[in-house]
C-alpha positions as CSV (number, residue, x, y, z in Angstrom):
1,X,16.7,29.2,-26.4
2,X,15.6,32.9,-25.7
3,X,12.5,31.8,-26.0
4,X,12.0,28.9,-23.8
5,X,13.9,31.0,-20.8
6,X,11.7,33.7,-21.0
7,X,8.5,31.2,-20.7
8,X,10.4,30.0,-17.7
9,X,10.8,33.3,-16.7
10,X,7.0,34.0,-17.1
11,X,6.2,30.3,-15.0
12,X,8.3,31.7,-12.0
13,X,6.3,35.3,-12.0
14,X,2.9,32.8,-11.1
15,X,3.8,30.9,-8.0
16,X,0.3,31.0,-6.8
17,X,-0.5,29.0,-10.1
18,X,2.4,26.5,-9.0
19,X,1.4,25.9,-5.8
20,X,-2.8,25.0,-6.9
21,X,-1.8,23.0,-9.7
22,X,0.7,21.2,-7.9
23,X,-1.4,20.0,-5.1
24,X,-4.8,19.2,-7.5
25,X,-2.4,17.0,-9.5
26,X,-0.8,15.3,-6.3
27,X,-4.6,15.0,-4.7
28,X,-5.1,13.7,-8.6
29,X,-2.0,11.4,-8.5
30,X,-3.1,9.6,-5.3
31,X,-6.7,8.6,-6.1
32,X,-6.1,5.0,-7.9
33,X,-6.9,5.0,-11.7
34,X,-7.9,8.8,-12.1
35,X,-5.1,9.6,-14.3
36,X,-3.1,12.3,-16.0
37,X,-6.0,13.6,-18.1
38,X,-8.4,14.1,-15.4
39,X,-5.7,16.1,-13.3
40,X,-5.2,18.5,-16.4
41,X,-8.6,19.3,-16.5
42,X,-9.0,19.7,-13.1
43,X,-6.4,21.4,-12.9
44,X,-7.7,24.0,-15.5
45,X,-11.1,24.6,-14.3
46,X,-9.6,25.6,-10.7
47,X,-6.7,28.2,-12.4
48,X,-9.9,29.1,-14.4
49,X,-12.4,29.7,-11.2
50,X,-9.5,31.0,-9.2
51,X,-8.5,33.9,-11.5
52,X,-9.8,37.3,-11.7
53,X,-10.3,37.6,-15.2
54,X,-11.7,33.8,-16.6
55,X,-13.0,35.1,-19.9
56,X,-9.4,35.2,-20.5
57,X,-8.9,31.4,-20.5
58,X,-9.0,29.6,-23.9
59,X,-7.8,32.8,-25.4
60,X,-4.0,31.9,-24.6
61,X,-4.4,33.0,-21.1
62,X,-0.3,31.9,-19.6
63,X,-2.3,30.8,-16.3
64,X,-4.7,27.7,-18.1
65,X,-1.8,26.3,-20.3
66,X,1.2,26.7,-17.1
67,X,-1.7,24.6,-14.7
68,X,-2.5,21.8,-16.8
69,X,1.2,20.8,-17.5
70,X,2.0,21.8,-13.9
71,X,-0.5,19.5,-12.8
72,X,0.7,16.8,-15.3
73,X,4.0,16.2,-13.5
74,X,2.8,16.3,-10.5
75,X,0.2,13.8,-10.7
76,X,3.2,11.6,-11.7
77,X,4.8,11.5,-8.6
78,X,0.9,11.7,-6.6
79,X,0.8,8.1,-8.5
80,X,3.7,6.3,-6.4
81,X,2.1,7.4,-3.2
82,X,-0.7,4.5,-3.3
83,X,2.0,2.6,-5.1
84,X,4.8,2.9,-2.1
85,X,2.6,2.5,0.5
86,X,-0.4,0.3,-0.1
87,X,0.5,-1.4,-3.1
88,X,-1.9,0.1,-5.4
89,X,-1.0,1.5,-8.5
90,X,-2.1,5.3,-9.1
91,X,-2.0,4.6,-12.9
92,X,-0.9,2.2,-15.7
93,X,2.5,3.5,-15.7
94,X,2.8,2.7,-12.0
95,X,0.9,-0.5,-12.3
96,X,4.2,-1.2,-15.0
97,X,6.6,0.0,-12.1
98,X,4.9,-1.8,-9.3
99,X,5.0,-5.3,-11.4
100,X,8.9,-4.6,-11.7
101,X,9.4,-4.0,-8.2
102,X,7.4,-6.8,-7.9
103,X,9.2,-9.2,-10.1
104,X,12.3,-7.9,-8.3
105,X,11.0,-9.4,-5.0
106,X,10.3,-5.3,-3.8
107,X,7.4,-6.3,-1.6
108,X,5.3,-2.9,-1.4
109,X,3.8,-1.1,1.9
110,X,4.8,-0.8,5.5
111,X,7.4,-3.2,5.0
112,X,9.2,-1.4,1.8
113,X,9.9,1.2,4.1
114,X,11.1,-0.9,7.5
115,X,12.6,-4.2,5.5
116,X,14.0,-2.8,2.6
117,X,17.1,-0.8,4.1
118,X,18.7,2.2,2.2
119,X,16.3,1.2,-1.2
120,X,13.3,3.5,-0.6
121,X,15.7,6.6,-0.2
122,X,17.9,5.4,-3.7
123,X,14.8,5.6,-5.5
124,X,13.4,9.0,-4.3
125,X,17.0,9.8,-5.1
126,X,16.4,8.1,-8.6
127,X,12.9,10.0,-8.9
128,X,14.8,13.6,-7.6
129,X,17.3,13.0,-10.3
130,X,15.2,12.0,-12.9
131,X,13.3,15.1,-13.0
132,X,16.2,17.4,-13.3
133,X,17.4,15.7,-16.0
134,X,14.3,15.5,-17.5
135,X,14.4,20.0,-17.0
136,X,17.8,19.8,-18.3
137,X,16.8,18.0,-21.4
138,X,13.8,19.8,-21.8
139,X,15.7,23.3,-22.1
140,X,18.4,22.2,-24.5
141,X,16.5,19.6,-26.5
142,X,13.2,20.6,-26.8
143,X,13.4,21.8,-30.0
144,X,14.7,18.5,-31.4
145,X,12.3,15.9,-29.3
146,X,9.1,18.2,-30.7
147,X,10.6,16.3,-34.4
148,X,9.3,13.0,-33.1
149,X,5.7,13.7,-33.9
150,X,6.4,13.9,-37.3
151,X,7.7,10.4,-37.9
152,X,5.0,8.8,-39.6
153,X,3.2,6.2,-38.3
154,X,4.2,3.8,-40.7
155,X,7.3,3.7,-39.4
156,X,6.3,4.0,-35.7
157,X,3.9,1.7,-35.3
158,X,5.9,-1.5,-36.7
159,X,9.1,-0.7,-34.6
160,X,7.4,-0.9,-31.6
161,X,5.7,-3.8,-32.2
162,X,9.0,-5.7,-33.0
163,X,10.7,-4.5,-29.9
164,X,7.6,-5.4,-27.8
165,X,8.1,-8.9,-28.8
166,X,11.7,-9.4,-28.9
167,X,11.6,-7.9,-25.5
168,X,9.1,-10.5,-24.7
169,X,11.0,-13.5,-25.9
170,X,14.2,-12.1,-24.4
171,X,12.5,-12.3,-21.0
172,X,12.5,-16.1,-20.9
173,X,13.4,-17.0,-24.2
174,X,9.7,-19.0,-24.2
175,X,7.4,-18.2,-27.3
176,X,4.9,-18.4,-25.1
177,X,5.6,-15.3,-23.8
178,X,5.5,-13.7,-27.4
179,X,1.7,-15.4,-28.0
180,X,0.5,-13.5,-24.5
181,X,2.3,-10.3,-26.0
182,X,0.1,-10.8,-28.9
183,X,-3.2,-11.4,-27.6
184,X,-3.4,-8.6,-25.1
185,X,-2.0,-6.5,-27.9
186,X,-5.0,-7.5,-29.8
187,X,-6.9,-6.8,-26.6
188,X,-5.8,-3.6,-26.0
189,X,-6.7,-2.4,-29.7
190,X,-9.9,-3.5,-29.6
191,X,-10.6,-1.5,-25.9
192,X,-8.7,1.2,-27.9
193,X,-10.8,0.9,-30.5
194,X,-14.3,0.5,-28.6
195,X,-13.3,3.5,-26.2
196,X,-12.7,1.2,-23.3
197,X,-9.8,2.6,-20.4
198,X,-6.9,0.1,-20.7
199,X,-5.9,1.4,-17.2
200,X,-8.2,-1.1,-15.2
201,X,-7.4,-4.3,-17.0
202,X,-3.9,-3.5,-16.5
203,X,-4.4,-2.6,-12.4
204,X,-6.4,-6.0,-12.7
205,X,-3.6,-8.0,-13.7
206,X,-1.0,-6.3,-11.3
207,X,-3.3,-6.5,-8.4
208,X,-4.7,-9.9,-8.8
209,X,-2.4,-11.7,-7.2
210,X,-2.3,-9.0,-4.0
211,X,-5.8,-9.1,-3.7
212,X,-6.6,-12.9,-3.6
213,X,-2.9,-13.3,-1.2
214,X,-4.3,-10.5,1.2
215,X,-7.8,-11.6,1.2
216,X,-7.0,-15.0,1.8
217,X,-4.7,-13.2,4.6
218,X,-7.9,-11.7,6.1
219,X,-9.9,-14.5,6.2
220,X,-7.3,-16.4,8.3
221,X,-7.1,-13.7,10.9
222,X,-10.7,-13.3,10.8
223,X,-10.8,-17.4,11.7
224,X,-12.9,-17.9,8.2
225,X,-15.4,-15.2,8.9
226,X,-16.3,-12.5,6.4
227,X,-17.6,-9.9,9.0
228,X,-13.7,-8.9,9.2
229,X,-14.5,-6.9,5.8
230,X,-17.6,-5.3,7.6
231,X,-16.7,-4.6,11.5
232,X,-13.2,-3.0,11.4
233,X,-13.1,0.6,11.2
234,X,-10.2,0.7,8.4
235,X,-12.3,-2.0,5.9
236,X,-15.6,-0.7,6.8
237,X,-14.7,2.6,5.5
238,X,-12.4,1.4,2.5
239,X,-15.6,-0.8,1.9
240,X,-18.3,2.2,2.2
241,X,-16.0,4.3,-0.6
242,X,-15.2,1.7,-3.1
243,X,-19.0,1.0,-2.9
244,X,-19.6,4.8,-3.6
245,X,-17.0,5.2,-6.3
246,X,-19.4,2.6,-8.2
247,X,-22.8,3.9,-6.9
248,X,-21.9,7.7,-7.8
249,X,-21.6,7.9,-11.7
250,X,-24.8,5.8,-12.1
251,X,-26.3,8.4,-9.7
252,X,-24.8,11.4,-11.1
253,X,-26.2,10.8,-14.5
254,X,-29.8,9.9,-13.5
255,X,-30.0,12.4,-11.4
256,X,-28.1,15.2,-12.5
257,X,-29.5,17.7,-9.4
258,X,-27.3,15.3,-7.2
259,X,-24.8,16.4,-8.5
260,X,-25.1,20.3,-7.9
């Protein structure tokens, strides 16, 4: 326990540190599909270009391993922002929580805030709590949870399997249900296995039915014409970035002096 409070103590002695990592993983957590890995590293490199002394990182410098994690948690909460407001899941995770909210008949956006009463405010609450007992935990069970990576997979791997599908039949009580839990398991080893992110096929399914309901929405107010998507200010420029998001890695690596 000595220990642990004295890296605490160590954390609170860098609150410039706190402050950069926080906002690169919130700035991380907001862009759709980025993810937790990208906002460690991120987070890293700017610690590393900010400090005085870089050589220092990867030597066990406190400042590269406080950012990442730092960053981390942060980008956790960045991830409901999109999710809250427009709908669109900053993660897998979120894409989970936005299908519940979903399935609960939580309708996300403007009107989760104006419709939905005291609700918003009980799950910041939720989220507020949540974390300190998350810090709570962390300090008195650390030590025990670290245990779990040694349970052989063996073991792991065939537990959670079996309570992936009994959740699944439980749901409904259909076996259909269990035969879809199988299948995109199945899916999602072989895009494991083949290096493929499991992230989009997962916003995919969440989003589908949003998209097609809202563009259908669109096309009614636009009396049937697509030029809605191309001569408002708001789609225009949604359109302009989703079009460079999908332009810029193919430009970036065949023409790597665009880049610096």
């Amino acid at each position: 326990m000595g220990k642990v409070w004295e890296g605490f103590k160590q954390a609170l002695r860098l609150p410039a540190t706190i402050v950069r990592a926080g906002l690169v993983g919130i700035f991380m957590g907001v862009l759709p599909a980025l993810g937790l890995s990208s906002a460690n590293v991120v987070a890293y490199f700017v610690e590393k270009r900010a400090s005085k002394h870089p050589e220092t990182f990867g030597q066990g410098e406190p400042r590269g391993l406080l950012a990442p994690e730092i960053a981390k948690n942060a980008c956790i909460v960045g991830d409901l922002i999109p999710t809250f407001t427009l709908g669109i899941p900053g993660s897998s995770v979120t894409a989970i929580f936005l299908a519940a909210m979903i399935i609960h008949g939580i309708q996300p956006g403007a009107e989760f805030f104006t419709r939905s009463g005291s609700l918003p405010y009980t799950v910041f609450a939720g989220i507020l709590f949540a974390q300190i007992s998350f810090f709570i935990m962390g300090l008195l069970l650390a030590r025990h949870f670290a245990k779990a990576v040694l349970i052989p997979n063996a073991l792991l791997v065939p537990l959670i399997v079996v309570l992936s599908f009994i959740a699944s039949l439980a749901l409904r009580g259909n076996m259909e249900d269990v035969i879809v839990t199988f299948v995109f398991g199945f899916i999602g080893y072989m895009m494991a296995r083949y290096h493929y992110p499991a992230a989009c096929l997962v916003l995919g399914l969440v989003l589908g039915d949003l998209v097609e309901a809202n563009f259908h929405r669109s096309l009614l107010i636009g009396h049937g014409s697509y030029a809605i998507f191309f001569t408002r200010p708001i789609s225009l420029t949604l359109f302009v970035l989703t079009v460079g998001m999908l332009v810029w890695p193919h430009l970036k690596r065949k023409h790597p002096a665009i880049a610096t």
